[in-house]
PLY file of the C-alpha trace (Angstrom):
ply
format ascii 1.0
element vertex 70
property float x
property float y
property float z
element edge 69
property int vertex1
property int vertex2
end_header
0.80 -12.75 -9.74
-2.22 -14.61 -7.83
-2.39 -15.33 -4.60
-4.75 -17.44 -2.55
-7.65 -20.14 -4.06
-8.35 -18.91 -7.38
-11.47 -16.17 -7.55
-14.41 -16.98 -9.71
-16.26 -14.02 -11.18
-19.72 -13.73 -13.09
-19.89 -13.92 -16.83
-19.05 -10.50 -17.84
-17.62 -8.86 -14.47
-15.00 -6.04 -15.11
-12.26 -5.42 -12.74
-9.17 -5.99 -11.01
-9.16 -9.61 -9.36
-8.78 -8.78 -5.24
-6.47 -11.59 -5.35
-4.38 -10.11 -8.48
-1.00 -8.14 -8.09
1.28 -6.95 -10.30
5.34 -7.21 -10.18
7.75 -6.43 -11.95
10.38 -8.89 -13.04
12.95 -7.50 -10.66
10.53 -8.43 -7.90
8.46 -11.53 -9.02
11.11 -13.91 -7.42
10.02 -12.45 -3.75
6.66 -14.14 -4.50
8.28 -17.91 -4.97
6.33 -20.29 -2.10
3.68 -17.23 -1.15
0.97 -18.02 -4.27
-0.78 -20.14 -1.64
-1.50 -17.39 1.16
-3.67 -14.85 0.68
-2.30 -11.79 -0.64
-2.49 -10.30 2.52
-0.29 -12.35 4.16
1.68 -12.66 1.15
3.00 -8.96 0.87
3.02 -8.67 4.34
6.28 -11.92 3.95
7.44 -9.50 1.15
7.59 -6.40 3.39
9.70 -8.33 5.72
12.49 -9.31 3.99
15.94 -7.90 4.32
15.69 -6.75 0.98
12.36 -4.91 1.37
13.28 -3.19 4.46
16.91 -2.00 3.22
14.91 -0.83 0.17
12.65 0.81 2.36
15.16 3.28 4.40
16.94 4.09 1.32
13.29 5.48 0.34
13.47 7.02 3.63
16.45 8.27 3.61
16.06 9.65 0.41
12.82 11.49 0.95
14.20 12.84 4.33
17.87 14.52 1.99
14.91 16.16 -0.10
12.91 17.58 2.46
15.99 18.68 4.22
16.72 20.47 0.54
13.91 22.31 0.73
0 1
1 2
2 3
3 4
4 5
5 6
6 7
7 8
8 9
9 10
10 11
11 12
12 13
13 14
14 15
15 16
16 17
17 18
18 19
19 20
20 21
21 22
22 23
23 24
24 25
25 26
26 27
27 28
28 29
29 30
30 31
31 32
32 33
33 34
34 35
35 36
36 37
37 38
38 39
39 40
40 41
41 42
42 43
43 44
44 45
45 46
46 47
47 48
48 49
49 50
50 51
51 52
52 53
53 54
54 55
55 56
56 57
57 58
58 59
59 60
60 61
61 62
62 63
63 64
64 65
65 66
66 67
67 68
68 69
């Protein structure tokens, strides 16, 4: 997914495009209405949705029941 004006590179320029990030198909509908913002801003919109931050304390959570495991 792009985000932001597009980025114009040199003939022959190798690389990752800084305004280039992959998604899987699970998550490419949390991009719909963000391709105009720079990516930035974009995942920071991602980050806070309900969805991202439930995701994120079951990561938590998760991490935390293994540590406590030992």
């Amino acid at each position: 997914m792009r985000f932001g004006p597009a980025v114009h590179h040199r003939p022959g320029w190798k690389g990752h495009p800084s305004n280039a990030v992959w998604f899987c198909s699970d998550h490419v509908p949390l991009t719909e209405g963000l391709i105009d913002l720079p990516v930035s801003a974009a995942l920071e919109r991602i980050r806070d949705t309900p969805a991202a931050r439930e995701e994120k304390a079951r990561r938590q959570a998760r991490v935390a029941a293994q540590a406590k495991e030992g």
